[in-house]
C-alpha positions in Angstrom: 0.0 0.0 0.0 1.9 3.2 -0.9 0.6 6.1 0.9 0.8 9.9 -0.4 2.9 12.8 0.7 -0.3 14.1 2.4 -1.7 11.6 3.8 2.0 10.8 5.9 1.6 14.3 7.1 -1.8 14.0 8.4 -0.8 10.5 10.6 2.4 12.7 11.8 0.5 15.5 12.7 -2.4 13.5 14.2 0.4 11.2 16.3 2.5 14.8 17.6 -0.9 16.0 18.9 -1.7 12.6 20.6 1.9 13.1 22.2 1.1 16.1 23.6 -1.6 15.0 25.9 -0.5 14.4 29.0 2.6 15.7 29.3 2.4 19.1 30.7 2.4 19.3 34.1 0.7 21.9 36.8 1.7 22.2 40.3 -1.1 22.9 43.3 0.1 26.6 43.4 -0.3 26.9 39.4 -3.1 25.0 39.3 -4.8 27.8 42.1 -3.5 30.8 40.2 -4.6 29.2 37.1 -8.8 28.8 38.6 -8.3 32.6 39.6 -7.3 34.1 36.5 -10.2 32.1 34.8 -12.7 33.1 36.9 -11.2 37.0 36.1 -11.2 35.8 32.2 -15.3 34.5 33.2 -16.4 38.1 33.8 -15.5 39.0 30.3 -16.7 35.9 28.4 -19.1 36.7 25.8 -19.6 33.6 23.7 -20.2 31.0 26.5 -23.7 31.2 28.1 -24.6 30.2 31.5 -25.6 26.6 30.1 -22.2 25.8 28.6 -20.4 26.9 31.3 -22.7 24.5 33.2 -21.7 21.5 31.5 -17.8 22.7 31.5 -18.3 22.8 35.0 -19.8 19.5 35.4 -16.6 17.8 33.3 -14.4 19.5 35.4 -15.8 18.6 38.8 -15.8 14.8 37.8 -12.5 14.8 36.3 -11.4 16.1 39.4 -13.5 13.7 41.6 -12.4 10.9 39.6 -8.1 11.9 39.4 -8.6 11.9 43.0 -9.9 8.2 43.0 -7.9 6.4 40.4 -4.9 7.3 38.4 -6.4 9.2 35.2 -2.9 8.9 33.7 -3.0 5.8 31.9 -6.0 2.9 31.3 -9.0 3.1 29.4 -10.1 6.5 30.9 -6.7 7.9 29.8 -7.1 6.5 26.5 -10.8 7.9 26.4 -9.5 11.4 27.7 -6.7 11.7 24.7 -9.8 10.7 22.0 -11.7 13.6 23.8 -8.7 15.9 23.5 -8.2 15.0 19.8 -12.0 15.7 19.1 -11.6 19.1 20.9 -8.2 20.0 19.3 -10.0 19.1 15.4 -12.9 21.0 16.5 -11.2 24.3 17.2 -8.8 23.5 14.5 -11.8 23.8 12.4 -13.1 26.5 13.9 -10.3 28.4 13.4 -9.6 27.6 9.3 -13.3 29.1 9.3 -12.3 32.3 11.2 
């Protein structure tokens, strides 16, 4: 099977994005100074409505509930988290061509 110039970019580029999940890491005191400046950046949100911001906090508080339970790292949820990221990444990729 011979596979075009194109196409062997698109796996490369698809396989550097998967690499990047999971590798950056965020201490306690980052991680608090982080939550403050987004609830600053909250105040001056104008396309996310109360709803969505809902739902974001809903995946938030379980993925927090659920890193302190198991190790979110690695297994099946890890491996269902990087699909997630991937859809996410395309999506504002997308999003962004259109822009």
């Amino acid at each position: 099977m011979k596979i075009s110039k194109e196409m062997l970019k698109k796996i490369i580029k698809e396989e550097l994005e998967q690499v990047d999940f999971g590798k950056q890491r965020t201490s306690r005191g980052q991680a608090s100074a982080d939550l403050k400046q987004r609830s600053k950046d909250m105040q001056s949100q104008r396309g996310v409505d109360d709803k969505e911001r809902g739902i974001i906090n809903q995946i938030e508080t379980l993925l927090t509930q659920l890193a302190d339970k198991t190790d979110i790292k690695g297994g099946a949820v890890n491996s269902k988290l990087k699909k997630l990221y991937n859809v996410l990444k395309q999506e504002l990729g997308d999003q962004q061509d259109e822009e």
